[in-house]
C-alpha positions as a Markdown table, in Angstrom:
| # | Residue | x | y | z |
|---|---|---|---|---|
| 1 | Unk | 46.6 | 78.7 | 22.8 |
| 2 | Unk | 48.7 | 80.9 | 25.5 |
| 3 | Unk | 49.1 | 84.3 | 25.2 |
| 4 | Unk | 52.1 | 85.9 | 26.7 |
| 5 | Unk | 52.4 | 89.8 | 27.9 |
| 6 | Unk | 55.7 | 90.5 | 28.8 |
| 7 | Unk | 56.4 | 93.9 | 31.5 |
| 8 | Unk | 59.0 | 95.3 | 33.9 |
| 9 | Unk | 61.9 | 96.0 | 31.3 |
| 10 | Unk | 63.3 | 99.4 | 31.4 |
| 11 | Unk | 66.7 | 101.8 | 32.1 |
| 12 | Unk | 68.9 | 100.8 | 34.5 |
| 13 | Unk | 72.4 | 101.3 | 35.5 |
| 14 | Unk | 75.1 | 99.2 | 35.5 |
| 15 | Unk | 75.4 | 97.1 | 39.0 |
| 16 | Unk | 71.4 | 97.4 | 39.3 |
| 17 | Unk | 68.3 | 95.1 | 38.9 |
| 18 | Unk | 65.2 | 94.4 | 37.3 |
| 19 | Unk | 62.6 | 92.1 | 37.8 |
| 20 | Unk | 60.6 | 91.1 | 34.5 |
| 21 | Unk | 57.1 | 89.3 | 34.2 |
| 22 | Unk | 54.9 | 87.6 | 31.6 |
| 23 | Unk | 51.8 | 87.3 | 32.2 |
| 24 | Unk | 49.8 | 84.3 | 30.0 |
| 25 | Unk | 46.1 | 84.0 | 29.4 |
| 26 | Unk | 44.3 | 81.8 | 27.0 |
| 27 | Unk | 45.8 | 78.7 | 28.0 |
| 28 | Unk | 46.3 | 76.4 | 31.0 |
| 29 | Unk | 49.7 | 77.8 | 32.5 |
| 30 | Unk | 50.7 | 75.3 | 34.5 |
| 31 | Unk | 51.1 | 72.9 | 31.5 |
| 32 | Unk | 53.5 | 75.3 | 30.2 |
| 33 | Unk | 57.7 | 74.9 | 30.1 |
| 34 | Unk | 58.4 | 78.4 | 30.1 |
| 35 | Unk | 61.8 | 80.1 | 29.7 |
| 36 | Unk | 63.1 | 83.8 | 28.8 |
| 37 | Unk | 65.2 | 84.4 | 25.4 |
| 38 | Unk | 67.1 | 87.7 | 24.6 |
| 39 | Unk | 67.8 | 89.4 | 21.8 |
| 40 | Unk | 70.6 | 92.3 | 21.3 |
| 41 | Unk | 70.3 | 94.3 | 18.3 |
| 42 | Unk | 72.5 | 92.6 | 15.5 |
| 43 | Unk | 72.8 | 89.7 | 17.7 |
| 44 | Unk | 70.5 | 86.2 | 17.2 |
| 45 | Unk | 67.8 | 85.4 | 19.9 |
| 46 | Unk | 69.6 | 83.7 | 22.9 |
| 47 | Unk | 68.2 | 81.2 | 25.5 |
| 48 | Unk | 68.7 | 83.3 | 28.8 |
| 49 | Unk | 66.7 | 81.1 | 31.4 |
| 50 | Unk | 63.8 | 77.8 | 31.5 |
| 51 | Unk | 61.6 | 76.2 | 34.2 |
| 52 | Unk | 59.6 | 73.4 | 34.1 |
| 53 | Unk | 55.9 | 74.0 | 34.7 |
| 54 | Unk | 56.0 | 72.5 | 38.2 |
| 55 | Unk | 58.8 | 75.2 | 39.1 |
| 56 | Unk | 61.5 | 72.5 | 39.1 |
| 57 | Unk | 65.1 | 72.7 | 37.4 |
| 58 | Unk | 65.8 | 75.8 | 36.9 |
| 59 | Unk | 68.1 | 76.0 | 34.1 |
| 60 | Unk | 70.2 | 79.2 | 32.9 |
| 61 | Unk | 72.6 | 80.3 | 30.3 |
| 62 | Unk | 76.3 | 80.1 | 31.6 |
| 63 | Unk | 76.2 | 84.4 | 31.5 |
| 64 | Unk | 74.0 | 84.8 | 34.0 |
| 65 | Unk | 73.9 | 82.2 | 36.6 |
| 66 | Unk | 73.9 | 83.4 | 40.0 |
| 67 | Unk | 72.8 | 86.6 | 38.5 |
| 68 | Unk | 69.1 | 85.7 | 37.3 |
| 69 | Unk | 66.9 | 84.0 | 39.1 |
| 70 | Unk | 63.4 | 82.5 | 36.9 |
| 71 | Unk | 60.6 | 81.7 | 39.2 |
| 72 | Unk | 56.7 | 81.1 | 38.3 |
| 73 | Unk | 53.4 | 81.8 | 40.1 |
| 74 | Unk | 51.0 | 79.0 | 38.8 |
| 75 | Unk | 48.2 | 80.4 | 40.9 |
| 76 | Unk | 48.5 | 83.6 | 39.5 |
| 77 | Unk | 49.4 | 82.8 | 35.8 |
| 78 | Unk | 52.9 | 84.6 | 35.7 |
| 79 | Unk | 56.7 | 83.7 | 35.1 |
| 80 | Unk | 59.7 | 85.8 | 36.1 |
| 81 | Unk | 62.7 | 86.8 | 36.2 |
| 82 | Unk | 64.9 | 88.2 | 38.5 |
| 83 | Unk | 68.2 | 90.0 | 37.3 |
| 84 | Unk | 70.4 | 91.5 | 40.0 |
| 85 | Unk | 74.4 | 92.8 | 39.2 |
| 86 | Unk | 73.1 | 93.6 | 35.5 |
| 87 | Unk | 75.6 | 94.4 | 33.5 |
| 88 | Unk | 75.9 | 96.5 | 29.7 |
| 89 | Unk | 76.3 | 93.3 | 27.7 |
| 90 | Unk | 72.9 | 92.1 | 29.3 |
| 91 | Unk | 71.1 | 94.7 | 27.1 |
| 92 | Unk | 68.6 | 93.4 | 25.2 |
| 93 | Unk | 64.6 | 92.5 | 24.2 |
| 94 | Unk | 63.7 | 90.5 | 26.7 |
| 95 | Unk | 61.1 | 87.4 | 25.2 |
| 96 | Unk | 58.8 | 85.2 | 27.5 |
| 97 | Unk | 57.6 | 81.9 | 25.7 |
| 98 | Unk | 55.5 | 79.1 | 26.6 |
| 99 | Unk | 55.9 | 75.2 | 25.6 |
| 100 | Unk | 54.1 | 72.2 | 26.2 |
| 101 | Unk | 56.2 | 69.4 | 25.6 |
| 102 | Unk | 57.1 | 69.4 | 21.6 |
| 103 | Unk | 54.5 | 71.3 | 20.5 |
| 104 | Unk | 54.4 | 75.0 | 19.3 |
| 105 | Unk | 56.3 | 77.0 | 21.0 |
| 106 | Unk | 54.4 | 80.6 | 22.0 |
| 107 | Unk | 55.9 | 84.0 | 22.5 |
| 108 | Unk | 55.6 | 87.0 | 24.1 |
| 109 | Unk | 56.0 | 90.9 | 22.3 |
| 110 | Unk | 59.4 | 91.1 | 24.1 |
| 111 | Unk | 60.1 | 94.0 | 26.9 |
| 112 | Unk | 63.2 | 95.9 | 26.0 |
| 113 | Unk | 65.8 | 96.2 | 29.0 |
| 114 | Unk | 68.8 | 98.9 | 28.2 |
| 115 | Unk | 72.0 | 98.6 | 30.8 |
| 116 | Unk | 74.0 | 102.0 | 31.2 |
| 117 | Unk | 78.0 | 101.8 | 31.9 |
């Protein structure tokens, strides 16, 4: 199975950007859906970003498109994401996981990222 290592999270202010990886070993990455979740304290996990394991469709939460960008390395076993104009309400722990097809779904330790006003 895939283990994910999530890094890059941090303090920012408002209007900035961060640019998150997860790094997966253990597993064959490039069979791997991958995608980002958030979670904000007293809030449920949300679905933030996907990408196919070939790098196709993109697909984002309507919150942050044309903020985010999710990319992936295959060569170098890493997914990302790009968030640029970050804002307060993007505050959150910051998840990486790792599916292939409909089986388990695999998750990273989360990296928290805090957004200042």
């Amino acid at each position: 199975q895939v283990q994910l290592v999530e890094s890059g999270g941090g303090l920012v202010q408002a209007g900035g950007s961060l640019r998150l990886s997860c790094a997966a070993s253990g597993g064959t990455f490039s069979m791997y859906d991958m995608g980002w979740f958030r979670q904000a304290p007293g809030k449920e996990r949300e679905f933030v970003a996907s990408i196919t394991r070939s790098g196709r469709s993109p697909s984002y939460t309507d919150s942050v498109k044309d903020r985010f960008t999710i990319s992936r390395d295959n060569a170098k076993n890493t997914l990302y994401l790009q968030m640029n104009s970050l804002k307060p309400e993007d505050t959150a722990v910051y998840y990486c996981t790792g599916r292939i097809g409909s089986g388990p779904r695999y998750w990273g330790q989360g990296t928290q990222v805090t957004v200042s006003s």
